[in-house]
LODREN-704532 format. One line per 4 residues: number of its first residue (from 0); their letters; for each residue y, z, x of C-alpha. Coordinates in steps of 0.05 Angstrom, whole numbers. Layout:
BEGIN
NUM	A	Y,Z,X; ...
END
This chain:
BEGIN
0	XXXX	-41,486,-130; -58,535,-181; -43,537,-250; -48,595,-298
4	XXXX	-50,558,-354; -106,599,-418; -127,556,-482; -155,616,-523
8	XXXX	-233,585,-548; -261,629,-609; -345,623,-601; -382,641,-657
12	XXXX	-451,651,-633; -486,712,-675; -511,667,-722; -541,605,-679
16	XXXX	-606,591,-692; -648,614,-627; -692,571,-584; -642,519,-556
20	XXXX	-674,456,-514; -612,443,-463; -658,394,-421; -618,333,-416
24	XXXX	-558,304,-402; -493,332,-438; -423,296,-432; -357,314,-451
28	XXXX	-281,307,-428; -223,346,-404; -166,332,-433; -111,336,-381
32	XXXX	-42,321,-397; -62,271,-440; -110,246,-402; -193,237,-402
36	XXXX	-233,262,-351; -308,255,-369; -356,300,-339; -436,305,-348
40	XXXX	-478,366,-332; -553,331,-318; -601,399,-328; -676,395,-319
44	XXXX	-723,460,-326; -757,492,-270; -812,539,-256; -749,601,-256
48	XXXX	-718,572,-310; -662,517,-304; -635,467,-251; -578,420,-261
52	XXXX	-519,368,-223; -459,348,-243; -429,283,-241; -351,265,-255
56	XXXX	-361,184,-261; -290,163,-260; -283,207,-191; -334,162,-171
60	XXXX	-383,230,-156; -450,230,-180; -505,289,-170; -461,348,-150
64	XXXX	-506,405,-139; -507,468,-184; -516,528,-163; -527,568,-229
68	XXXX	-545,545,-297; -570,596,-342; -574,595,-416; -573,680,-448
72	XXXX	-578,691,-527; -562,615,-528; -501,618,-490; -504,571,-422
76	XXXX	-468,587,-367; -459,542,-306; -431,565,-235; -407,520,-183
80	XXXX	-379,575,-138; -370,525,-70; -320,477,-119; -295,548,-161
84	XXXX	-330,510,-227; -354,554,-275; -369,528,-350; -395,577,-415
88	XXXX	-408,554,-481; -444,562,-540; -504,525,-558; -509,500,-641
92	XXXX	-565,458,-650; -598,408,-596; -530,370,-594; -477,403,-588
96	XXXX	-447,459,-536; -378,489,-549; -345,523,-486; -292,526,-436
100	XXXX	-286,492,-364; -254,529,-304; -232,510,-237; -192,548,-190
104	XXXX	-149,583,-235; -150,528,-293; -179,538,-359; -195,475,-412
108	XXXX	-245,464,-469; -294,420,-457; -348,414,-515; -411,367,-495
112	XXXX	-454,326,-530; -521,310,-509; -522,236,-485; -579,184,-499
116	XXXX	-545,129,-447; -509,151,-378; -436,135,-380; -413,78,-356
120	XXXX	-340,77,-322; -310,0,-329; -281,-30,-273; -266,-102,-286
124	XXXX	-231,-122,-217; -290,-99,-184; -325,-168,-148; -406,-187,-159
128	XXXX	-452,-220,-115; -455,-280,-104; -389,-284,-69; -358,-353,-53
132	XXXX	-343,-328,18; -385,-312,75; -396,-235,84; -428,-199,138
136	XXXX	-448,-130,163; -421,-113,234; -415,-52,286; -364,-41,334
140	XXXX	-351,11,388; -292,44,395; -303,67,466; -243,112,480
144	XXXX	-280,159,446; -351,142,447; -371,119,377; -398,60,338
148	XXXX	-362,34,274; -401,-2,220; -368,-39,162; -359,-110,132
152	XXXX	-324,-175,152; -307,-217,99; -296,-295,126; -270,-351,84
156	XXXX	-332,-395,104; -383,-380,154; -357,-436,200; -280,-434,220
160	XXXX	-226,-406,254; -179,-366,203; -130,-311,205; -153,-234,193
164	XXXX	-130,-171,170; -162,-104,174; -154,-59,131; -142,17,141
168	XXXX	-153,73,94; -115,131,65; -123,205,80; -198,237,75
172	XXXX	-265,203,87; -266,144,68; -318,81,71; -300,13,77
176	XXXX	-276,10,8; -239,56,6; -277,85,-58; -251,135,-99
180	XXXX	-243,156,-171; -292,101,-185; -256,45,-158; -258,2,-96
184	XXXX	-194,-16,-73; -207,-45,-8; -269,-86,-43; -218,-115,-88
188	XXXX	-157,-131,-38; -210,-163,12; -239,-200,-33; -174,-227,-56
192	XXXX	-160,-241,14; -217,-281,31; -220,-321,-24; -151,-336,-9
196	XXXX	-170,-363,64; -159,-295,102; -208,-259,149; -218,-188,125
200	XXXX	-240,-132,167; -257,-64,130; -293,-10,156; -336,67,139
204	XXXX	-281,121,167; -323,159,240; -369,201,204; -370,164,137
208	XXXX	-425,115,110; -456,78,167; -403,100,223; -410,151,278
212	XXXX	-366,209,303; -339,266,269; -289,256,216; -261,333,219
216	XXXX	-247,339,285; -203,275,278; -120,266,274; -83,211,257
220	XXXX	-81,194,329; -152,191,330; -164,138,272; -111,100,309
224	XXXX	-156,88,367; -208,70,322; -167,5,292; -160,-13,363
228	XXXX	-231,-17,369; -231,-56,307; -179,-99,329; -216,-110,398
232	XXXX	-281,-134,360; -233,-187,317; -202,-220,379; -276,-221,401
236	XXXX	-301,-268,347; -292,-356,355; -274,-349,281; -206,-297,285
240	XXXX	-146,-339,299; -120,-280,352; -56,-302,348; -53,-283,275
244	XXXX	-83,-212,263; -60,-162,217; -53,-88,192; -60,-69,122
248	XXXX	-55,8,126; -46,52,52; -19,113,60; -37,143,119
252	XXXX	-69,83,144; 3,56,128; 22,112,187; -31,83,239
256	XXXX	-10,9,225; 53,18,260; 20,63,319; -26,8,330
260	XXXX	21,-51,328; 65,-12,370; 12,-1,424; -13,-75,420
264	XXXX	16,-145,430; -53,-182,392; -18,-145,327; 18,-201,284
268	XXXX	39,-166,229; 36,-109,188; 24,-82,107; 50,-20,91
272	XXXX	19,4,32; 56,72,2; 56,83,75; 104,140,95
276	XXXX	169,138,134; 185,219,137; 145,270,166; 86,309,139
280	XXXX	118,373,117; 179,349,81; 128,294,52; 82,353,32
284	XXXX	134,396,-5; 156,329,-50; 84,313,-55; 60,384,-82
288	XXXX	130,399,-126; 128,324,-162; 46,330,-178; 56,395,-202
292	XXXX	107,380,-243; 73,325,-281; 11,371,-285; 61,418,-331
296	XXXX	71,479,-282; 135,521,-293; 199,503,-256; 198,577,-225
300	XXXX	121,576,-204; 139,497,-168; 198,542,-138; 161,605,-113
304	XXXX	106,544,-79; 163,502,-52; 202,567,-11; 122,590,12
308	XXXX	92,522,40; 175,519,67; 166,577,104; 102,571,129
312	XXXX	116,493,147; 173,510,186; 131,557,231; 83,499,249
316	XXXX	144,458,256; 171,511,302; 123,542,347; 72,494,385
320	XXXX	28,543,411; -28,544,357; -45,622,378; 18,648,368
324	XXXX	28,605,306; -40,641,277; -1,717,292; 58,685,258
328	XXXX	30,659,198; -18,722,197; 40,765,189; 84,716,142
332	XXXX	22,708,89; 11,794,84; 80,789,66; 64,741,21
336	XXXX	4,763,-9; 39,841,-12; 94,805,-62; 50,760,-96
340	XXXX	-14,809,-128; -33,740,-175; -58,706,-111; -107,758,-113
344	XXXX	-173,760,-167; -192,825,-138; -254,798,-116; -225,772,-51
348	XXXX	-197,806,11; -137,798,44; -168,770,107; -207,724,67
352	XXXX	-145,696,27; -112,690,99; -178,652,127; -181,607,78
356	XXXX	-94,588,91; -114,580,161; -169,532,142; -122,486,107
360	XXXX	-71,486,156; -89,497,226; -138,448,229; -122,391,276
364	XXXX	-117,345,227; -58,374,183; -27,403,245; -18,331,264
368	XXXX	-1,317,207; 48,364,191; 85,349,261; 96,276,260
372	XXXX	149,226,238; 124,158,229; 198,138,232; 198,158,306
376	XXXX	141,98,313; 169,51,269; 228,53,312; 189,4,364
380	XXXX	151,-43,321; 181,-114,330; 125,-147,285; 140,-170,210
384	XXXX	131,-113,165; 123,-113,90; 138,-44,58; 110,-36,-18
388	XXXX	114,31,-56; 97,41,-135; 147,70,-166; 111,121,-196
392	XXXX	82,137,-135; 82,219,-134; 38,228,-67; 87,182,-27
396	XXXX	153,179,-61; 182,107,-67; 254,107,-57; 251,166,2
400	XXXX	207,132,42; 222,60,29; 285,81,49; 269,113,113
404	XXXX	218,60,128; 271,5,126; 326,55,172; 273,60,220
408	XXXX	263,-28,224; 335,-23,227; 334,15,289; 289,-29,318
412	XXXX	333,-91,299; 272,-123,269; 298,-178,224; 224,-200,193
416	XXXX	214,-139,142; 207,-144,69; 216,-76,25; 190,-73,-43
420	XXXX	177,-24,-92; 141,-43,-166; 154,-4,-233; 112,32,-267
424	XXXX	54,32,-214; 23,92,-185; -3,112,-115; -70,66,-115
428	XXXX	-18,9,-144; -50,17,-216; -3,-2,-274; 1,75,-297
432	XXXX	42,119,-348; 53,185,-309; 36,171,-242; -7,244,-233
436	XXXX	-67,234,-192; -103,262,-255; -98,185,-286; -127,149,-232
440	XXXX	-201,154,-253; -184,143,-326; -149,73,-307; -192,13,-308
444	XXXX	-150,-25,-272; -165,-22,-185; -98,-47,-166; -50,-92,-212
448	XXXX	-57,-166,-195; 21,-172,-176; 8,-127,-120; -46,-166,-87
452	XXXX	-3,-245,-98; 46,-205,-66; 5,-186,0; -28,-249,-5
456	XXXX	39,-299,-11; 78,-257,40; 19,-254,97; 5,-326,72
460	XXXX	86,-342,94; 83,-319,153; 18,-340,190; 34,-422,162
464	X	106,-408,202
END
């Protein structure tokens, strides 16, 4: 979602001295409602004049090409065109550049520094060799759809016969610890786990890391097949307790748990982890109108996004024949654009503002997406379920789907569920103060410690029944 949000930045750049040396590295931070997000531009000369990456440390990303860096009468300019970054500032001295950082509509300062050390994001949760447990690499096929899944099992000792969970990631690639914005959430919960005398089964997303297959071409129903494969590979090992398996899913994988559990007897029990319990599009339009918010757009710009991703929702939700959806949508987004001039910079067509919709929505995975309600599965699970939310979650709303979660148990008469939702934690289960997505790389914290005795104590209760 764009924001047009302008911080006026005065340069004063007739009187620099000349002859600026901006090899190096140069850090800085945006400031985003109230917020640090430190970036570093790496630039090296080259026979044509300048190279340079880009790394964002507490996004975890590291070496981002770029595709311009060029440095005129001592102002630098730096153009990311593929991630619409483009930075200018003013050079004074060797040490210090004064300019303004753009993304997509988005304007901050962002003055940089040259840096003598690489920054160094803390993450204190985050486990070190040697581990007290016995960890191993393994592959797995998942059959169905002819591809071979590589990731980690984590075992209490090397010799036993223990209970297991695997654990299944959120939306977007994802490896097997579930890394992102610096941290390693599934790293921390299995090693919680398994030092707590539970098998732990995580593994790269098809396409990701060490695993096969095609991550884009992939639904939900997909990734679903591929925790069956992992599942199969569990009940084949002498050290998995089969009768005692389980699914920790967060948030979407929170929406294959119960398709899996539902499709399998060998399922125990299940983890819901800011897993959803209504469908995509109504989850989408909260989603976008609650991050927004908290990133300080206007009540009537949320409002003008709400009634377009509404309208265009409702057509997916509506017409199942993905052709005639295109000439729908086609039409509906002229209108649109036509009403709308600030979605256009003049630089882009009509058909290219229209392509670039279509790439966002009718791809199979948001299609899927989009059409199904997780309550419509969670209808049939008869396996113990714990349901926990932060309740400053703004990607998956607490009370909403908690809520729907639980109606949907009820309808199933299962008797075994626990619903939970903690204060003041955020969608990754950090102790946060807003909630936006924009504090989860500044947050040292992986996932607050209450969260994981809480998994722990409640799968712990159930497998010694």
């Amino acid at each position: 979602m764009k924001k047009n949000i302008v911080f006026a930045l005065f340069l004063i750049v007739s009187k620099i001295a000349l002859g600026q040396n901006i090899v190096g590295q140069w850090s800085g931070s945006l400031e985003i409602q109230g917020n640090k997000l430190p970036i570093v531009f790496n630039i090296e000369k080259s026979d044509d004049g300048y190279r340079a990456t880009m790394d964002s440390p507490s996004q975890g990303a590291k070496g981002i090409p770029v595709e311009k860096v060029s440095l005129d009468n001592n102002k630098l300019e730096i153009k990311m065109p593929k991630l619409q970054i483009e930075y200018q500032g003013a050079c004074f001295g060797d040490e210090l550049i004064i300019g303004t950082f753009k993304q997509a509509g988005l304007s901050l300062p962002l003055n940089l520094t040259k840096s003598k050390t690489a920054i160094v994001i803390n993450r204190p949760q985050e486990p070190k060799e040697p581990f007290s447990y016995h960890s191993e690499e393994v592959n797995f096929i998942n059959s169905k759809e002819n591809l071979v899944l590589a990731g980690t099992l984590s075992l209490p000792k090397k010799d036993g016969y223990f209970p297991a969970v695997i654990l299944i990631s959120g939306s977007g690639p994802q490896n097997r610890n579930e890394e992102v914005f610096g941290h390693k959430p599934f790293l921390v919960l299995a090693d919680y786990l398994t030092r707590n005398g539970i098998a732990v089964l995580r593994f790269d997303d098809r396409g990701v890391g060490k695993s096969t297959g095609d991550f884009s071409k992939a639904t939900t129903a997909n990734f679903a097949t591929d925790v069956e494969a992992a599942l199969d590979y569990l009940l084949s090992r002498k050290e998995i307790n089969s009768k005692k398996i389980g699914l920790i899913g967060h948030s979407e994988g929170g929406i294959i748990a119960p398709m899996v559990a539902v499709n399998s007897k060998n399922v125990s029990f299940i983890v819901l982890m800011a897993g959803t319990g209504i469908n995509g599009a109504e989850l989408l339009l909260m989603q976008q109108e609650l991050i927004g918010k908290a990133s300080g757009a206007s009540d009537v710009d949320l409002q003008k996004t709400k009634l377009i991703n509404q309208q265009v929702f409702d057509r997916v939700l509506k017409i199942s024949d993905n052709d005639k959806l295109k000439v729908e949508l086609t039409d509906y987004l002229k209108k649109v654009i036509s009403e709308n001039p600030e979605m256009n910079d003049g630089k882009t067509s009509e058909s290219e503002i229209i392509e670039k919709q279509f790439k966002q929505i009718l791809n199979p995975w948001m299609l899927y997406f989009l059409r199904h309600n997780p309550a419509d599965v969670l209808e049939k699970v008869s396996c113990p379920v714990l349901a926990i939310n932060g309740e400053k979650d703004l990607q998956v709303p607490a009370d909403v789907n908690l809520n729907a979660i639980k109606n949907a148990l009820d309808k199933a008469q299962n008797k075994i569920v626990t619903i939970k939702k903690f204060p003041n934690l955020n969608h990754l289960f950090q102790e946060s103060t807003t909630g936006s997505p924009s504090e989860y790389g500044t947050i040292e914290q992986t996932i607050s410690p209450v969260v994981l005795v809480e998994i722990g104590n409640w799968i712990k209760n159930w497998i010694e029944k």
